[in-house]
N, C-alpha and C positions, 0 to 999 in steps of 0.2 A: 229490409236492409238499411243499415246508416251511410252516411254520408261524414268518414273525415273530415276535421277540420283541420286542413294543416294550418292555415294561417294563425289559428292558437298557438301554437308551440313555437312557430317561425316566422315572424309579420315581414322578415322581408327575402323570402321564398319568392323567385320571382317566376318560374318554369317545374311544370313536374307533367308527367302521364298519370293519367286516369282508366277505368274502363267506366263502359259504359253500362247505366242498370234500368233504365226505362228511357223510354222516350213517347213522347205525347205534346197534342195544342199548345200546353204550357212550356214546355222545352224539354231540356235536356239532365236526365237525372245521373249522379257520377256517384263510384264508391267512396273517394276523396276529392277535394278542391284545394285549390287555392286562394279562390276569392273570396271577401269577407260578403257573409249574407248579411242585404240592407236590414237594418236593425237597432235601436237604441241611439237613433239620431245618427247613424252613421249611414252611410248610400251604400248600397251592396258595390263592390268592385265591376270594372269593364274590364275588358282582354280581346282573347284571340281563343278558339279550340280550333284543333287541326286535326281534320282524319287523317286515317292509315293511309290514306290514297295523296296527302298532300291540301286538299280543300281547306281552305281556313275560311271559320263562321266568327260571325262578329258573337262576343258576349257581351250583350249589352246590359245586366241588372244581373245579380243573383240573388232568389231569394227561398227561402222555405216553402216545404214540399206541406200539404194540408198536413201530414203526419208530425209534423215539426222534428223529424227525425232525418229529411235526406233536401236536399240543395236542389232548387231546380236554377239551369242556367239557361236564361233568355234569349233564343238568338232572335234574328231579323226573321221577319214574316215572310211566306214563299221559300224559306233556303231548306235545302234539302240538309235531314239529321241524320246521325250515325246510326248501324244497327245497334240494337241489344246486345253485350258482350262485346263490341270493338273496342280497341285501343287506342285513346284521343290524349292529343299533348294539350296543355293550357301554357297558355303565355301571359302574364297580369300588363294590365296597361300600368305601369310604374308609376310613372312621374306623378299620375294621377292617386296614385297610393298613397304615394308616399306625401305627398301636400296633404293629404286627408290625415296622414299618422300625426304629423309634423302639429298640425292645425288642432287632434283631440287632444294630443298631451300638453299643447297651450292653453286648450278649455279646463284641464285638471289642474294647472299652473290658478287659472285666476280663478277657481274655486276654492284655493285656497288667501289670494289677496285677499277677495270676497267672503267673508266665511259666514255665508247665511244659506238658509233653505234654497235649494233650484227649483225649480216648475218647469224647466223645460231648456229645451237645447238643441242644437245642431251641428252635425259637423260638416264644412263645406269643402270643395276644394282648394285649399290655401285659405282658407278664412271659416269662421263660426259664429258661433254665439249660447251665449245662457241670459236665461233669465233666472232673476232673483226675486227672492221676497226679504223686502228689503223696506221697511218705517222709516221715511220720512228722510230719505235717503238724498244726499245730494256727492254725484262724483266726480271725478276730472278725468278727461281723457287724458291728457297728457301727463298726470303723474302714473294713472293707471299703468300706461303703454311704458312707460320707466322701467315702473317696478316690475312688472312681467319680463320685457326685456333683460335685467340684470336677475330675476329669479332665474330665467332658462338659461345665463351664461354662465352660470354655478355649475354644470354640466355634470346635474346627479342624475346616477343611475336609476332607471326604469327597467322594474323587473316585474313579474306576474308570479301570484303562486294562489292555491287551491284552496278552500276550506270547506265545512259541510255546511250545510242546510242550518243544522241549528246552530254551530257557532257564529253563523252571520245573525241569528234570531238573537242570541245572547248578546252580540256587541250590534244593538240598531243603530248607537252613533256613528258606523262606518259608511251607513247609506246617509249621500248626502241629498239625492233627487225626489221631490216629490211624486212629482208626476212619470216619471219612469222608473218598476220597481225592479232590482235584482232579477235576472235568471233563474227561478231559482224552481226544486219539482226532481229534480235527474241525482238530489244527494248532494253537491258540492255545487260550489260560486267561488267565479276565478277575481281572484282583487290585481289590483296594479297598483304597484306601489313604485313612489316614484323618494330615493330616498332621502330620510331627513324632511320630508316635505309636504306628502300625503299617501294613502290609504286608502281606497276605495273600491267596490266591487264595479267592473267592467270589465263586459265582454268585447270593447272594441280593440282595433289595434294602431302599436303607439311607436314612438322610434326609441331605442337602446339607451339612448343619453339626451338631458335634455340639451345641450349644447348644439343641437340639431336643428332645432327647432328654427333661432335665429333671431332676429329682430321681429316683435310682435307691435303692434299697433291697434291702438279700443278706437274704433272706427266709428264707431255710434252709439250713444246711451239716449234709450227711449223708454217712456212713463205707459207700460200698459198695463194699470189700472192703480189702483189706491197707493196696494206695496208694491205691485210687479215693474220691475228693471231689467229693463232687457238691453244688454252688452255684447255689443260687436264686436269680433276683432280679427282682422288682415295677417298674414304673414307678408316679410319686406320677400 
């Protein structure tokens, strides 16, 4: 059995009911979720689950079940889990979401400043980073954190949509990550297009408009190695 994703369809879903479809050492397995599974530089989501009886378990990580088909959600060590077939509500810890949404679609923002290969990247709470590979590269924080700033007060639309397996093989210019490849094996790869602006496949999630987002700041540019540039950046 799979495990929904709602938060593909609706990144700011903040409450929904689940049942429950195993449970085991690793946690707790649901027919759908809410939380995003850690993945692709993104932290899996925290919350809340709450049995029928009222008990709320912390959820601390959610990540893939060995099947890569169903969600395990992590509670605290010692707490008692739900049975198999009960009915649990999820609660998302927000604030914490949503800094994480706010924070990737500023990292998709300065991949396009930046428009060189990535090797790598992270998404923080309220803050990130990418690396680039980047010849002999010399940057400025301070025009950097400008021009990100007035890109995201354009307040264009961020939307998602589907394509298959080989039309992402046909167009390879849409991957921009080296080191982190597409989703891809299940037939289709979800892009996020942010418009006017960029194009890319990712499966993490992002806020509605970039005008969200808010005042960005390049917090650190560091030399790790010959090409590699690695760029930090804060939300205000």
């Amino acid at each position: 059995m799979k495990t929904q994703l709602l938060f593909r369809d609706d990144a700011y879903l903040r409450e929904t009911t689940a049942r429950v479809i195993a449970v085991d050492d690793a946690g707790i397995q649901l027919d759908q979720t809410l939380f995003y599974v850690q993945g692709g530089g993104q932290p899996g989501d925290r919350g809340t689950l709450t049995l029928a009886d009222g008990t709320s378990l912390p959820v601390l990580n959610a990540v893939y079940g060995a099947d890569r088909a169903t969600v395990v959600h992590q509670i605290g060590a010692g707490v008692r889990g739900p049975e198999v077939g009960e009915a649990v509500s999820l609660t998302l810890d927000w604030p914490v979401r949503y800094a994480r949404m706010r924070a990737h679609t500023a990292l998709h923002l300065l991949s396009v400043i930046l428009p060189y290969p990535v090797t790598g990247g992270s998404v923080g709470d309220g803050e990130g980073r990418l690396d680039f590979d980047i010849p002999e590269a010399t940057l400025d924080k301070e025009a950097l954190s400008a021009e990100l700033t007035a890109m995201a007060a354009r307040d264009a639309v961020v939307s998602e949509r589907w394509i298959t397996d080989d039309e992402l093989l046909a167009n390879p210019s849409l991957v921009k990550t080296m080191s982190v490849k597409p989703p891809m094996g299940t037939g289709r790869v979800r892009l996020v297009e942010i418009a006017g602006l960029d194009l890319q496949p990712c499966g993490g999630t992002h806020v509605r408009r970039t005008g969200e987002i808010g005042a960005v700041t390049v917090t650190g540019i560091e030399k790790k190695g010959k090409q590699n540039r690695r760029v930090r950046i804060a939300l205000a």
